[in-house]
N, C-alpha and C positions, 0 to 999 in steps of 0.2 A: 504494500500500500504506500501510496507517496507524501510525502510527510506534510503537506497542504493539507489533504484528506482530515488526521491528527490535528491541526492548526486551528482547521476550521469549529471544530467541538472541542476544543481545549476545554480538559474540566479547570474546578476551581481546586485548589491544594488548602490543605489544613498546616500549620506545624505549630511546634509548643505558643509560638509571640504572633506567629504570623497567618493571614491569610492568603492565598494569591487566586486573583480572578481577574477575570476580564475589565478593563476599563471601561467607565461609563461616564457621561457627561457633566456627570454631576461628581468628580474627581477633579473638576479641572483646576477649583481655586485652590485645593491642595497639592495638584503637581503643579500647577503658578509657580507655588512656593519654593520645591528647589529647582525647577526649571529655569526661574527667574535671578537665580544665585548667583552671581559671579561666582563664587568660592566652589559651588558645585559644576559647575558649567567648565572652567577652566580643564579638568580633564576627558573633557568629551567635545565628538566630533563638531559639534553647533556650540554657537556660541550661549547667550541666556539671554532667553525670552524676556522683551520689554512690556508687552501687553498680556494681561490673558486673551486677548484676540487673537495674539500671535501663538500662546500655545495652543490653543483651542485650533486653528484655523491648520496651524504644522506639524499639531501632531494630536491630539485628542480625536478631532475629525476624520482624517486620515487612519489613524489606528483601527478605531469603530467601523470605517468603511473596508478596510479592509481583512476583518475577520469571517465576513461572510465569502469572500475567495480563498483565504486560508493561505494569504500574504502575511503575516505577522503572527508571532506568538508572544506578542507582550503581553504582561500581567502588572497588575497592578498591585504593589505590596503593601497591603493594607495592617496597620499595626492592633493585634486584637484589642490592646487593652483600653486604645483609645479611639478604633474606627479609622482610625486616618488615614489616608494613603499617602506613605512615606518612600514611595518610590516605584522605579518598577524594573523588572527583571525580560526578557525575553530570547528567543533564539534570534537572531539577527541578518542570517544567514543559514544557507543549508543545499547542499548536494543530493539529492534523490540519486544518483549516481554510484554516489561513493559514500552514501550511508554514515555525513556526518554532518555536523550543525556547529555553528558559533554561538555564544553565547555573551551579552550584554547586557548591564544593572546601571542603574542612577542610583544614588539615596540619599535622601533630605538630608545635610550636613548635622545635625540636630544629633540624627540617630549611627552617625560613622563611631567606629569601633567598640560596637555590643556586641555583634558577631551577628547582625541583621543581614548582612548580604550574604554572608556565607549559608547561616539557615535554609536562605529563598534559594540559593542557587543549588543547593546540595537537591533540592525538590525537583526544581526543574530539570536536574543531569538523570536523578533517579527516572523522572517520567522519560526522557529520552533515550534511554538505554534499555529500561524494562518495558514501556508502551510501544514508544517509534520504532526500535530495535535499532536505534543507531548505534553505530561500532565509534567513531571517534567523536568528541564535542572537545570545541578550542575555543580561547578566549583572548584577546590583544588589550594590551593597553601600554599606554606613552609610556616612557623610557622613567618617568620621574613621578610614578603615580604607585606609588610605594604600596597606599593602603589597597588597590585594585591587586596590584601581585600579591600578599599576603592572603586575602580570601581564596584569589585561585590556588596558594599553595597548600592553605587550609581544607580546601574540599576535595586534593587531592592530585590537582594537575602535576605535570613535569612543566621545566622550562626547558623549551625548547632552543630559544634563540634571540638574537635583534633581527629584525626585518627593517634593512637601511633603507631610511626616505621613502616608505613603501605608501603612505596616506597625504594626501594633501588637506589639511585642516588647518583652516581661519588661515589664508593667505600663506604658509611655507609647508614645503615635505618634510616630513616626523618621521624618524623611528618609531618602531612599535615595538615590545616584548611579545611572546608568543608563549601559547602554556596549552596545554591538552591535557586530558585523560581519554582511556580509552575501554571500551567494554568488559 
């Protein structure tokens, strides 16, 4: 089955702090919030959102439009104990091919280093391995984004490598690190 197929009915995940499901429209002033971060934003490909019209319009909208094709597997990680959605996790990328998928998180600068990303992503590798049957899921991140490698190394990936100048993000080519686990 091609991992669209799986995208498209994405269930919702339970863990001990967290919830993760689908995003909904009425998320948007909460992901506003670290969308609109500089602090958060600085290690991610887009810069941060100046309007909620602009997250809503670039990516709320688009998200939602696109789960009925079964283009996106973002979820939204909603924190139990207070409702909120403090970020969101997804596969980002993915091979019907070669049976493997990428994987990418934001999270409200608020809740960095409780072990919140690592929780949601340890979910989403679980459902991608034992539902999708994917054999590899990899994760990149900028050369200097310290707390991003430490979750990948926490849920179990290898580091693979630099990938020299391989992205272009907010006007120059970046290294990336690279990290996998695999089935």
């Amino acid at each position: 089955m091609k991992i669209e197929a799986f995208l498209k009915t994405i269930p919702n995940f339970e863990t001990d702090r967290l919830i993760l499901r689908k995003i909904e429209l009425n998320d948007l002033e909460d992901i506003f919030e670290f969308s609109s971060d500089p602090e958060v934003a600085y290690h991610t490909t887009w810069g941060a959102n100046k309007s909620k019209e602009e997250t809503l319009n670039n990516f709320v909208n688009v998200v939602i439009e696109n789960y009925e094709k079964g283009q996106t597997g973002a979820l939204a990680i909603v924190h139990k104990e207070s409702s909120k959605v403090i970020g969101t996790c997804s596969f980002i990328e993915w091979s019907n091919e070669h049976s493997n998928a990428e994987i990418g998180y934001v999270l409200n600068r608020n809740y960095w280093g409780l072990g919140i990303a690592t929780e949601a992503i340890n979910e989403l590798i679980r459902f991608g391995f034992e539902t999708i049957q994917l054999n590899r899921i990899q994760g990149r991140c900028g050369i200097d984004n310290i707390g991003s490698e430490k979750v990948m190394l926490k849920i179990g990936m290898c580091y693979e490598g630099i990938l020299r100048k391989n992205e272009f993000i907010k006007g120059e080519f970046k290294d990336t690190k690279i990290f996998s686990i695999l089935k």
